[in-house]
Phi, psi and omega in degrees: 000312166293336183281326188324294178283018203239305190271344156309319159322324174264342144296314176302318167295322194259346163313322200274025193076040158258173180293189178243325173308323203274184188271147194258155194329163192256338185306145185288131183281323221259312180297327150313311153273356164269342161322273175000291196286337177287355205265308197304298204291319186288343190282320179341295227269314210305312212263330194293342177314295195314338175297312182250043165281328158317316187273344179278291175326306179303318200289304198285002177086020168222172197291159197273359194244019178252340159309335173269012157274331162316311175326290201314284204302024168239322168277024168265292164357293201270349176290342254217277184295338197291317149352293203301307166352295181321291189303327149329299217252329137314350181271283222242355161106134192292323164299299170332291192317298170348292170299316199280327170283338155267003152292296189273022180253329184278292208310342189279351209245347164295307191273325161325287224297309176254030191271181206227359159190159209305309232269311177300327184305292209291311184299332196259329164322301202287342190288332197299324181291296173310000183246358181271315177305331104009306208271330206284281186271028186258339191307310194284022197246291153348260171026254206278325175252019188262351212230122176303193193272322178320313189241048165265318217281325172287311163330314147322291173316304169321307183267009162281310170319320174322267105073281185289322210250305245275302198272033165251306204260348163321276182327319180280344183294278222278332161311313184295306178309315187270003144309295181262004177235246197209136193294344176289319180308359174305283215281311192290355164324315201274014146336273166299005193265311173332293188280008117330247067100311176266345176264353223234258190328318193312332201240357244208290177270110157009093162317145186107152151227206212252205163284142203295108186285165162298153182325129179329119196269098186292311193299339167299305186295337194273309169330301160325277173336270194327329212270324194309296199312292203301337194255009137313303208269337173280327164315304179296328190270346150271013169227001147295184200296275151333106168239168192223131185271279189315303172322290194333303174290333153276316204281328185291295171319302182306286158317313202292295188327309195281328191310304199301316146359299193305245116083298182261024167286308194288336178291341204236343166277123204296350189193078156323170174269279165251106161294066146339325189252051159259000184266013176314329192279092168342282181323321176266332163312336217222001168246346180263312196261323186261325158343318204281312170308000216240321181268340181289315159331310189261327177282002196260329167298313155295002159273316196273346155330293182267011171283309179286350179285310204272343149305300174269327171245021152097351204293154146316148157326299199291350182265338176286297180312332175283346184272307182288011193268346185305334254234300189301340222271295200281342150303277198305316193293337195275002200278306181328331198244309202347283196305328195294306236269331163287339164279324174258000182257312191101138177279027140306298195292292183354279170322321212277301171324289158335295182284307163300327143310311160312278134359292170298309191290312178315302177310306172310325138317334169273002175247007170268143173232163169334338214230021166260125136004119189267353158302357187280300184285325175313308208306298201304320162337297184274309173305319180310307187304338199274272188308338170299337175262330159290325157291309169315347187270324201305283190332286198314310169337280189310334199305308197248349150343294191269015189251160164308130162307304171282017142276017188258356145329279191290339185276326175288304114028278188284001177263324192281313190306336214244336147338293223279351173291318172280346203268322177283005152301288197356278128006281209279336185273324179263340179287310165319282182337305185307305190288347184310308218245037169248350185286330194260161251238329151308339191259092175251353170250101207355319190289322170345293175291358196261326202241340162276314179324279191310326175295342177286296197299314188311348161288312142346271205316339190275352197285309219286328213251003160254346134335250173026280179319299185297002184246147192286129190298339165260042167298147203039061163262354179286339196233337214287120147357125181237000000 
């Protein structure tokens, strides 16, 4: 396993421009890289349900769009709990957790596996979402604290990739399965990976845990909970099918009332749940909170791809999913310039870049039709993957430059919430976007609904890059490639 990560590490290192004479970062590669696979299989598992909600409705006897109530319950899950994380894993040992969470995430993906009706579905979702919540920030915790400020740009880079490839290569996956297998194989995949992952940690991760942290802060945590859980169920239910306005406007309200509650708890209690006031650090505030539009952008495109490939122009699971894998093909082509263009620009410029890139190919996507060249649409496809990955890496980096190792617990902590928060706004931001443009009374031809959905989110992607302006041109010069 180590000699293994040592030379991917060194594939990596040098796609990304580095020289080969030098020497390669001192961070445990191996341990980086089982993080990675445990980050994948869970990002996997969030997105692929959706390909095979028609055949999991047929199976269990409901409707296919009564299947997102599974969705919903695995992203309540993990917004409720992932807060919790920190302290856990301060409790009870970064190893421990680490493990027990890819033990009950597999094992729940088992029973996902053998449910026999929505109901059962949906309640073993939400146990998964708990072992996600889990696994997602204690992994990136593993990390970041094992890795200097020198080798955070790789350390990044690792636990970015998950992030970027698992809901790109999703649609085509889950196509393949519920064609030629069966829809339980969504969920029994992360088996063998799981069980990779727990025996590869076993041997692997650190022993031990840290100083006893102090008592659980609940009312933080019941604040938290409450306000993540009510404003996901609210998101989620303006982009169903149905919507009931009046629920929407208590459960929505009712959230923003407990957040602000969290919030102004977490500032004035002597050992917060989340140590808010770690967003002090300019770079990361401005990389957690306008970032987080940067990501509601990028988790929202590989959801509307392969809706508008199968919906509006008619294609297969599989062909949509081959198409929308272009996304992944430009995450990778972008690896070769990344490290030079940061070396000679800086992440400011970098970034900047990134997002106005972003931006143009989302806009650009909303004016491709059936009848576009398909060499046209890879291009455009694939540069949108390219620049996207380069702002997740620009972001996730800077997030943590500037923090202190012992705030890097709370930095982490409050980075994974405000993730897994953005990503299922996203989500929720391109399904509005859809009845928004199904609602005006010009878009009367299936794509219609499709080219405001993409206008939106491309509106989304720009907030990062009027961010931008506000970050100090040697920001991350402590982390920059050298």
């Amino acid at each position: 396993m180590v000699v293994f990560s040592r030379r991917l590490d060194e594939a990596v290192f040098l796609l990304d421009g580095g020289e080969p004479e030098l020497p390669l970062a001192a961070f445990r590669r191996s341990v980086a890289l089982l993080v990675a696979v445990a980050l994948f299989m869970e990002n996997l598992d969030a997105t692929i349900i959706a390909t095979g909600a028609p055949a999991i409705g047929r199976s269990l006897h409901a409707s296919a769009s009564s299947i997102g109530i599974a969705v919903t319950s695995y992203l309540l899950s993990v917004a409720v709990f992932v807060p919790l994380s920190g302290w856990l894993s301060d409790r009870f040992g970064s190893r421990r957790l680490m493990l027990a969470a890819v033990v009950l995430f597999t094992g729940a993906s088992v029973l996902c596996a053998t449910s026999t009706s929505l109901a059962e579905l949906v309640l073993l979702r939400a146990l998964q979402g708990l072992g996600g919540a889990m696994m997602v920030p204690v992994g990136q915790l593993v990390v970041f604290r094992a890795a200097s400020k020198a080798d955070m740009y790789r350390a990044v880079a690792y636990v970015t990739w998950p992030a970027l490839v698992a809901p790109v290569i999703a649609p085509l996956l889950g196509g393949l399965l519920v064609t030629y297998a069966s829809w339980r194989w969504i969920f029994l995949v992360n088996v063998p990976i799981g069980a990779a992952v727990l025996l590869a940690g076993y041997w692997l991760l650190d022993r031990g845990t840290g100083p006893r942290p102090p008592a659980l802060d609940v009312a933080g945590f019941g604040y938290t909970g409450v306000g993540l859980g009510l404003l996901i169920w609210t998101s989620t239910s303006l982009s169903a099918g149905s919507i009931d306005w009046i629920a929407a406007a208590i459960t929505g309200c009712t959230a923003v009332l407990a957040l602000a509650f969290a919030v102004v708890h977490l500032r004035r209690t002597r050992h917060p749940l989340l140590d808010v006031r770690a967003l002090r650090i300019g770079s990361m505030r401005i990389a957690f909170v306008s970032g987080g539009f940067f990501r509601m952008a990028v988790s929202a495109v590989p959801f509307l791809l392969p809706v508008m490939f199968e919906q509006a122009w008619g294609w297969s699971a599989v062909r949509a999913g081959s198409i929308a894998l272009w996304v992944f093909v430009g995450n990778l082509a972008i690896k070769a310039v990344a490290t030079p263009m940061l070396r000679r620009w800086g992440f400011r410029a970098v970034l900047r870049g990134s997002a106005v890139g972003l931006t143009a190919t989302i806009a650009a996507i909303a004016f491709v039709t059936p009848q576009t060249p398909t060499w046209l649409l890879i291009a455009v496809i694939t540069a949108s993957g390219a620049v996207r990955s380069v702002g997740f890496t620009c972001l996730n980096t800077i997030a943590y430059a500037e923090v202190a190792p012992s705030e890097l617990s709370a930095a982490n902590t409050i980075g994974a919430t405000l993730g897994q928060l953005a990503a299922g706004l996203g989500v929720a931001v391109a399904a509005i976007g859809l009845r928004a443009g199904a609602a005006m009374p010009w878009s009367a031809h299936v794509a219609g609904p499709f080219q405001v959905a993409f206008g939106v989110v491309a509106v989304v992607s720009a907030v990062p890059l009027i961010a931008s302006y506000r970050l100090r041109a040697d920001v991350g010069e402590a982390v920059r490639p050298r």
